[in-house]
C-alpha positions in Angstrom: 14.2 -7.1 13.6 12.7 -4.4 15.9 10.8 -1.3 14.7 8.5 0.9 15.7 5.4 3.0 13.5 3.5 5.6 14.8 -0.4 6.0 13.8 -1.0 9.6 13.7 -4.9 11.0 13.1 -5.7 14.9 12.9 -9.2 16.4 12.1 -10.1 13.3 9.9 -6.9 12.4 8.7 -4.4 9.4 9.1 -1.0 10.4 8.0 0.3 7.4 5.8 3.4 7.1 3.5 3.8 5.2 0.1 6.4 2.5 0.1 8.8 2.5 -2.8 10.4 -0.6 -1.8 9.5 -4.3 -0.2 8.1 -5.3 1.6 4.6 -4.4 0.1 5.9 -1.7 -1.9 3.8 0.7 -3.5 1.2 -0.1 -0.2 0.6 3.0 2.0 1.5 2.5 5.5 2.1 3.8 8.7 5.7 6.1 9.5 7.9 3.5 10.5 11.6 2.1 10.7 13.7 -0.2 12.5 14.9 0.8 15.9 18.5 1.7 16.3 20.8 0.7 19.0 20.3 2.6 22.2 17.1 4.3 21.2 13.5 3.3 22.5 10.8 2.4 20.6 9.2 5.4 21.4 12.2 7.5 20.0 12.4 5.8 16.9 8.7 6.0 16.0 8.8 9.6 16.5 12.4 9.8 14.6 11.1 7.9 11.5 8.0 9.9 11.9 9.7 13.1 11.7 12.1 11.5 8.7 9.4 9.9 6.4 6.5 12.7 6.6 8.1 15.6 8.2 5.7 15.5 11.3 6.5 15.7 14.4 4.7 13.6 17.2 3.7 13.3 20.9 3.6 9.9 21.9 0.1 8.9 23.2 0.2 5.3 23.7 1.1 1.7 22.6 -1.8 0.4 19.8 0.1 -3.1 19.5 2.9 -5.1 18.6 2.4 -6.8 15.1 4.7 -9.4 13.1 5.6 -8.7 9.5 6.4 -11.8 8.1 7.8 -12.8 4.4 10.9 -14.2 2.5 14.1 -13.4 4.2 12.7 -11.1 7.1 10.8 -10.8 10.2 9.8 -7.6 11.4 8.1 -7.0 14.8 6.4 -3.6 14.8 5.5 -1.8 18.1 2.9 0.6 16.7 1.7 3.8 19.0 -1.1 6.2 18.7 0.3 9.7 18.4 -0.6 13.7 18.2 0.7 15.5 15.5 2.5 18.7 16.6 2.7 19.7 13.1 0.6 19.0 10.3 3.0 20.3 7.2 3.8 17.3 5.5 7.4 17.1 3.6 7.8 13.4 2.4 11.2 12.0 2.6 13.9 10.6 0.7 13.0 7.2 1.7 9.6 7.0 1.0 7.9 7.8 -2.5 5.1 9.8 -1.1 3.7 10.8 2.1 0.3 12.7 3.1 -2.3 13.1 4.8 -5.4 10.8 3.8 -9.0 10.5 5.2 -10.4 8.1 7.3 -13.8 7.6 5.5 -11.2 6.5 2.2 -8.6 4.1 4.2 -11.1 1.3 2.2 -10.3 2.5 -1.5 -6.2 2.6 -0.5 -3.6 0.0 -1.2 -2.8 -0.4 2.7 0.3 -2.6 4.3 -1.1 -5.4 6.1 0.6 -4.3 9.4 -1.1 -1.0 8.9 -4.4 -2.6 8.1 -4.5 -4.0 11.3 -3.2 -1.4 13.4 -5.8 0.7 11.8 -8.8 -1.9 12.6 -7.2 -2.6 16.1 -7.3 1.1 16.3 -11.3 1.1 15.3 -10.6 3.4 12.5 -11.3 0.6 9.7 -13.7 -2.2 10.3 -12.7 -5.6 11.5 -13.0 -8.6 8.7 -16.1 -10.4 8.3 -16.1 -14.4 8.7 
């Protein structure tokens, strides 16, 4: 199923959301939600965005398309960078908790692994070591 996240950094800060159901609840992760019919990916990312946290975004580019894998569901993720144009956050209903977190802390969080790796590919967390 397609969906679409939006990684969103401001003075420090990555805006993440707490999941309150699978996959990976109770894992922060990036605003995201499945694309619906007729919208782009861009659209959704900023919809969900604007639904989960309260924020809205300007599109800045595609990060990466990631694969979220598990029993009974395959999500493919296209993930962009993004401004805020806000910075009030007001989580939603569909999310338990949503806020701004800093980048120097991203280690010491319970983080999705889709968000992980947008987050390395993004060079805000380092890559794994072998």
């Amino acid at each position: 199923m397609p969906s679409a996240s939006a990684l969103v950094v401001y003075q420090g800060h990555v805006l993440l959301v707490r999941r309150g159901r699978e996959p990976e609840v109770n894992s922060w992760s990036l605003p995201a939600g499945l694309i619906e019919l007729g919208e782009t990916a861009e659209e959704a990312a900023r919809r969900e965005t604007l639904e989960e946290t309260g924020i809205k975004i300007e599109i800045q580019r595609l990060l990466g398309v990631y694969n979220l894998i598990g029993p009974g569901y395959h999500y493919i993720v296209i993930c962009f960078r993004a401004t805020p144009l806000s910075t009030t956050v007001r989580p939603g209903p569909d999310v338990e908790d949503a806020c701004w977190h800093d980048l120097k802390a991203l280690k010491e969080l319970r983080l999705m692994s889709v968000t992980r790796k947008a987050l390395r590919d993004a060079g805000l967390l380092p890559q794994p070591s072998c």
